[in-house]
C-alpha positions in Angstrom: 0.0 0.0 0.0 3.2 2.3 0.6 4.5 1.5 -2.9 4.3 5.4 -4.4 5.4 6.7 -1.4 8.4 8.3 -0.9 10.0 6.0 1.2 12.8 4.1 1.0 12.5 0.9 -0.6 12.9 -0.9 2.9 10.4 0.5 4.4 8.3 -0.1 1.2 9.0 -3.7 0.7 10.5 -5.2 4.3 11.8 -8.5 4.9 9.1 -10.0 6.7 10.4 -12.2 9.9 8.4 -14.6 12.4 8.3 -13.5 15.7 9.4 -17.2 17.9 12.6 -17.5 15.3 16.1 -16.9 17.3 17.0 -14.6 14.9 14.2 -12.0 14.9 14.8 -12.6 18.9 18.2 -11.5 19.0 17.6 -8.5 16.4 15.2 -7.6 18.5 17.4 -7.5 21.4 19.9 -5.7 19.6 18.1 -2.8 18.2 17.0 -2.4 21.5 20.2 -1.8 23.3 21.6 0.5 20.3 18.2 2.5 21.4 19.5 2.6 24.6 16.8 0.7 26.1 14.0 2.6 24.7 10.1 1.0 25.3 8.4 -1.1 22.6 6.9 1.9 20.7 10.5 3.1 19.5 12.3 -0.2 19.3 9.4 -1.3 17.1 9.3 1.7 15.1 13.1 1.6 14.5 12.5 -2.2 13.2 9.9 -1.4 10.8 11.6 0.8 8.8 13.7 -2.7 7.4 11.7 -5.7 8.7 8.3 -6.6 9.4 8.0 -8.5 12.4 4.4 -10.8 12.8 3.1 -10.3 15.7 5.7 -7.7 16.1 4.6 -5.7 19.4 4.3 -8.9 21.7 7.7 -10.1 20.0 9.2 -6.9 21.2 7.5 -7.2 24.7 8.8 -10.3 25.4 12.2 -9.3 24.6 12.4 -6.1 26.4 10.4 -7.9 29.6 13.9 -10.1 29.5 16.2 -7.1 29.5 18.4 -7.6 32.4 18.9 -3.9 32.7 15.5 -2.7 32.1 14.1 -5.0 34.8 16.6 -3.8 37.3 15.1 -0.6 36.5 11.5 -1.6 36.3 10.7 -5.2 38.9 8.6 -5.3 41.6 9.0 -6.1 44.8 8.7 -9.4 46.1 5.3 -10.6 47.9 3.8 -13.7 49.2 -0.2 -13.9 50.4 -0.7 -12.9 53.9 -0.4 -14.9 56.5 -2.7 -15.7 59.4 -2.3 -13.9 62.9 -0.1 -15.7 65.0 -1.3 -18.0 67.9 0.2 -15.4 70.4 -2.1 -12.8 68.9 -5.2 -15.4 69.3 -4.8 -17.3 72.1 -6.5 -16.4 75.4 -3.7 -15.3 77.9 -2.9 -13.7 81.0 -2.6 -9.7 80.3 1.4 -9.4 79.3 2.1 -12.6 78.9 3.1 -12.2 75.4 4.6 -8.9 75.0 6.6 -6.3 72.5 8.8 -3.8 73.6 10.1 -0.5 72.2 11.8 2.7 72.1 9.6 6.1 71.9 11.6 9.6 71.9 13.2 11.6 72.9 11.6 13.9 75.1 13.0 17.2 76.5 13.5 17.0 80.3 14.0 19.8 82.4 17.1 19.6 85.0 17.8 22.6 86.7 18.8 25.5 84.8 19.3 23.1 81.8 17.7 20.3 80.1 18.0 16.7 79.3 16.7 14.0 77.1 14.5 11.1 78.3 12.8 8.2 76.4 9.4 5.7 76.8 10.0 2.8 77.4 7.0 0.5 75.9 5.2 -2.7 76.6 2.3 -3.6 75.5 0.2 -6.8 75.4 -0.3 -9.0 72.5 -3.5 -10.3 73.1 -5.2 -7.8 74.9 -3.5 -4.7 73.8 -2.9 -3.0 76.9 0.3 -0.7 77.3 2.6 -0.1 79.9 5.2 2.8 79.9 8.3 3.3 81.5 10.6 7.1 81.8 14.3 5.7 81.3 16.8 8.2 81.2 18.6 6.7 78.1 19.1 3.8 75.9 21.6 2.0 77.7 21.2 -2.1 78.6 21.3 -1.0 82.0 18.7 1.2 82.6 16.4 -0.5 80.1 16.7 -3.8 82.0 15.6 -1.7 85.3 12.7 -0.5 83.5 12.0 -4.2 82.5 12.3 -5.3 86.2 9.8 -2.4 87.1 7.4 -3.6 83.8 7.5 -7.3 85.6 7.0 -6.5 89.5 3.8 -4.6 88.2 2.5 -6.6 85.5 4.3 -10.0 86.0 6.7 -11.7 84.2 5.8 -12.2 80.5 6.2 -15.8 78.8 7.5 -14.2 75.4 9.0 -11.1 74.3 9.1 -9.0 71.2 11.5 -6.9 70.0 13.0 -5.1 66.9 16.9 -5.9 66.6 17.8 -2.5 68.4 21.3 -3.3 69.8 20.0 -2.4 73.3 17.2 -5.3 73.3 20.0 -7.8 72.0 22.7 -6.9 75.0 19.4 -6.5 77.7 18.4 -10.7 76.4 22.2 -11.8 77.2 22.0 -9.9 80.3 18.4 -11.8 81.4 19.7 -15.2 80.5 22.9 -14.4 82.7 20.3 -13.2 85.7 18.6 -16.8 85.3 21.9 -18.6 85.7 23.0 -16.5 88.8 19.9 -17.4 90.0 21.1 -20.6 92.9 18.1 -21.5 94.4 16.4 -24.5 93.3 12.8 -23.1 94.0 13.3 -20.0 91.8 15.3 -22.0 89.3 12.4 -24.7 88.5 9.9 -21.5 88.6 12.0 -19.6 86.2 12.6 -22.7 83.9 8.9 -23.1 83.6 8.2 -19.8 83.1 11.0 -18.1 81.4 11.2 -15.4 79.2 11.7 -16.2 75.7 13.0 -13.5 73.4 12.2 -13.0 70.4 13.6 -10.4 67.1 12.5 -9.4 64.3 13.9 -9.5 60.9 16.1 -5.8 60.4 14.5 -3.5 58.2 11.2 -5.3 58.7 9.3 -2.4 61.5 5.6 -3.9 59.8 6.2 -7.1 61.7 6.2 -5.5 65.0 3.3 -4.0 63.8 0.9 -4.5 67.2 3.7 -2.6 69.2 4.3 0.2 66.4 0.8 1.1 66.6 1.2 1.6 70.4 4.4 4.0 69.7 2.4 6.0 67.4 -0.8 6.4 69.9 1.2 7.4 72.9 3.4 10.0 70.5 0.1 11.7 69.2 -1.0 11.6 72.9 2.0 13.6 73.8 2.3 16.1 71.4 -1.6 17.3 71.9 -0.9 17.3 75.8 2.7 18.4 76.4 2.8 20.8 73.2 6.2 23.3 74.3 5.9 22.9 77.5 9.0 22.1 79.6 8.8 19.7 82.6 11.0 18.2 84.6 11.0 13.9 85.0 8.8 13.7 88.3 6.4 15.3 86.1 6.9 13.8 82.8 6.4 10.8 85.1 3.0 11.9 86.0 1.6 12.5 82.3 3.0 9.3 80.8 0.9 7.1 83.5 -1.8 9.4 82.8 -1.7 8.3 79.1 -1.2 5.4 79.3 -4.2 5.4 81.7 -6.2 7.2 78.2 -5.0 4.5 76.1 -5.8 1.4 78.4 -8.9 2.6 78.3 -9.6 3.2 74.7 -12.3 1.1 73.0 -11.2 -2.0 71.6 -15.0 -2.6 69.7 -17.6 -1.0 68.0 -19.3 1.9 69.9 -22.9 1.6 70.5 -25.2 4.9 69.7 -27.5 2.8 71.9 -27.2 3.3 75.7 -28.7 -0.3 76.5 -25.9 -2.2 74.8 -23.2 -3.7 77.0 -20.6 -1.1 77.9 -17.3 -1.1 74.9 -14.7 -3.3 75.7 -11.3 -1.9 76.7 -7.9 -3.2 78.1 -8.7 -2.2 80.9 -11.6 -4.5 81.8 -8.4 -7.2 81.5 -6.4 -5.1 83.8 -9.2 -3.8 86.5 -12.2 -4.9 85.4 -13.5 -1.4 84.2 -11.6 1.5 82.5 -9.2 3.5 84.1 -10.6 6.6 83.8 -14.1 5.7 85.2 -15.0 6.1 88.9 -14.7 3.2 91.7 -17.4 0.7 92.6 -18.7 1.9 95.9 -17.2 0.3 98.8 -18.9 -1.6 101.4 -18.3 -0.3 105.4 -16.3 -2.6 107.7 -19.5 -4.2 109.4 -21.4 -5.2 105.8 -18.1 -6.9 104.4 -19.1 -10.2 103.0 -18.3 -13.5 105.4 -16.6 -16.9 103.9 -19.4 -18.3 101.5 -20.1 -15.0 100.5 -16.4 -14.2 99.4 -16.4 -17.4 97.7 -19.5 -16.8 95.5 -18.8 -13.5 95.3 -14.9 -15.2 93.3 -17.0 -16.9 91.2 -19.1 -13.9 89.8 -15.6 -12.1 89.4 -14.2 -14.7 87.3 -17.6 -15.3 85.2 -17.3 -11.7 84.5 -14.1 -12.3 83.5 -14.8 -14.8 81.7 -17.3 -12.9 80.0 -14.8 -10.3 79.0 -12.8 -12.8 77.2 -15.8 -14.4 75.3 -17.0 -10.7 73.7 -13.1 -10.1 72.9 -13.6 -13.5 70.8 -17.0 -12.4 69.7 -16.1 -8.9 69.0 -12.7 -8.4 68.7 -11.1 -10.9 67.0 -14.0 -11.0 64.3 -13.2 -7.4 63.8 -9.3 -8.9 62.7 -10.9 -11.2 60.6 -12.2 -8.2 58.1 -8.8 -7.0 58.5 -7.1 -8.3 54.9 -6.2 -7.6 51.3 -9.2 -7.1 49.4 -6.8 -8.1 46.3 -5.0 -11.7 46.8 -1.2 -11.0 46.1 0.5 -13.7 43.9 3.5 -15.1 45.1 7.0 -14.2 43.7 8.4 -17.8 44.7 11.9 -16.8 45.8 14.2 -19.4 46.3 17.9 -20.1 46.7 20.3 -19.2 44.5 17.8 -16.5 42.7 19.2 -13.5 41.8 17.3 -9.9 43.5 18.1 -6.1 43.7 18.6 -5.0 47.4 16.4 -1.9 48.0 18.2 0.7 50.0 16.4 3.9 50.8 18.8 6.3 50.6 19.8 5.3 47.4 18.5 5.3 43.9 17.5 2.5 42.4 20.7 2.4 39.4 22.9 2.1 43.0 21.1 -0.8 44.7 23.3 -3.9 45.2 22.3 -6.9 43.3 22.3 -10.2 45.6 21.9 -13.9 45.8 19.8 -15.5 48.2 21.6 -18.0 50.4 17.8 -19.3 52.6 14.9 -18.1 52.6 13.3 -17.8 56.0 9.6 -19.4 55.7 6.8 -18.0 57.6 3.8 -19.8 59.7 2.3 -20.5 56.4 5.4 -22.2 54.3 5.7 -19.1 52.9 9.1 -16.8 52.3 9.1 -14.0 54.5 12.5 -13.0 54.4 16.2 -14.2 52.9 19.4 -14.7 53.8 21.4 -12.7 51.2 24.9 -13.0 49.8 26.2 -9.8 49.2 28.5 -9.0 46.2 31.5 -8.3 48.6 31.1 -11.8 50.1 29.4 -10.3 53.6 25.8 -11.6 54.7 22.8 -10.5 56.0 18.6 -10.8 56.4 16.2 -8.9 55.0 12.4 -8.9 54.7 11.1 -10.2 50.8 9.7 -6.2 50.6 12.7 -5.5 50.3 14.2 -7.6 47.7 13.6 -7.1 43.7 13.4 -10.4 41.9 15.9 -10.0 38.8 15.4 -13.8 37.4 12.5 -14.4 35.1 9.8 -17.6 36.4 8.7 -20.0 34.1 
């Protein structure tokens, strides 16, 4: 149709090629680089004006989609389906036994004529997402591990602990497994081997999986900022609002909110701490001569424990369901790393064209089978972990 044109004969009349042969592949792949990568619409333009490719577009797609540097420039991150809650998360327990710890700060601490910086330090609850928060002075081992002794003569000792990989949490674990072993007395050592802390880290660069103590961080920093503003106290008194908010946010609603005034009152940490919120006033208390006798304590022990029963069965009804809801509306397709593949290291301070390109050594599989982060092979021989959010497969799958 082009023949009195005034075209070039190639253009006019071009050598017409199929798209699966290896040669139209590798002119393809050719023309492509001496375009300096360009998309499909110029690397195909550029070939029409000699050949005619069939099916020339998805010939070219398929080529370019191989390009080793245009998918350094251009993959996705890797991503596996989401996983389910953990049994921790739940599991009925005793408030604290399954806890995560963190940092918060720093705050600005009077002293004197001058000033100092403090820090929170968090705990809250797994299961029923109560908070406990602790002034430290700094981030030292030390003074985090007296914070931790304070955390446990209040709220007992704590079956599991979760951390990020902050170096203090690392030393404070060595330090509370030497504390066990100093520990002589066959009592408290059979107690303490029963019940003994286990210690738990998460991968680095991976803050989403501490997720259910991040939130906590965030609540009690919004609480702050609204309450302290620029105003300058000293620690007694930074003492004072930090139990005062973390009064606020023990007793935040942890269901939905009635409009109606007959439905049962919103369920809190609290009610798992106190049996009511914190910021709600006393049950009256009964004079000296009306207190209840024997049989009367002991029935009155078991209504306590039915009520708390009943706490626990609405936080199954109501809570948990609520977690349920809480997914991906859009399943996300697995990436199906495995050792040996080749990824792009995301680092985010640096563009993309500087990321280091990796091998996976192991992939670390979560509660569903699933890869949830790698053990990489750096290019310089070193080693380290990183979440699969982080990595950029590189290696085309079948």
């Amino acid at each position: 149709r082009l023949q009195h044109s005034d075209n070039s004969e190639n253009v006019k009349h071009p050598i017409v090629l199929t798209a699966d042969h290896p040669f139209t592949t590798l002119l393809i792949a050719g023309e492509h680089r001496r375009l300096l990568h360009a998309g499909v619409r110029d690397t195909l333009g550029r070939l029409r004006e000699s050949y005619w490719i069939i099916r020339g577009r998805q010939a070219v797609k398929k080529v370019i989609h191989k390009c080793f540097a245009c998918r350094k420039q251009s993959c996705l991150p890797a991503s596996e389906p989401m996983a389910p809650l953990p049994a921790d998360r739940v599991t009925r327990s005793d408030p604290f036994s399954i806890t995560g710890v963190d940092f918060a700060g720093p705050l600005i601490c009077r002293q004197g004529k001058g000033s100092s910086k403090c820090y929170i330090a968090l705990f809250t609850c797994a299961v029923t997402r109560a908070v406990h928060l602790e002034l430290v002075s700094d981030l030292s081992s030390a003074t985090f591990l007296l914070a931790f002794k304070r955390f446990v003569a209040r709220r007992g000792i704590s079956t599991t602990v979760y951390s990020d990989n902050a170096l203090t949490f690392k030393r404070t674990s060595k330090d509370l497994e030497l504390i066990f072993r100093a520990i002589r007395s066959e009592e408290v050592q059979a107690y303490f081997s029963n019940h003994r802390i286990r210690w738990k880290f998460i991968v680095e660069r991976a803050a989403w999986w501490g997720g259910f103590w991040e939130r906590m961080v965030r609540s009690v920093k919004v609480s702050l900022r609204k309450v302290l503003g620029r105003s300058s106290l000293d620690f007694e008194e930074l003492t004072t609002v930090l139990a005062e908010v973390e009064a606020v946010i023990n007793s935040r609603p942890l269901t939905y909110v009635y409009a109606n005034a007959e439905k049962p009152e919103v369920l809190s940490p609290a009610h798992f701490l106190v049996g009511r919120k914190l910021r709600s006033l006393p049950p009256h208390r009964l004079p000296t001569e009306a207190l209840p006798a024997g049989d009367q304590l002991a029935r009155r022990w078991k209504y306590r424990t039915a009520v708390v029963d009943n706490f626990w069965r609405r936080w199954r009804r109501e809570y948990l369901l609520e977690l349920r809801s809480a997914h991906l509306v859009k399943p996300t397709a697995s990436s199906g790393l495995q050792a040996g593949d080749l990824v792009l290291l995301k680092e985010d301070r640096l563009p993309r064209h500087m990321w280091k390109t990796c091998r996976i050594e192991e992939t670390i599989q979560g509660r569903n089978g699933r890869a949830r982060a790698c053990k990489l092979i750096l290019p310089g021989g070193g080693r380290l972990r990183r979440p699969i959010q982080h990595l950029y497969p590189l290696e085309l799958k079948e």
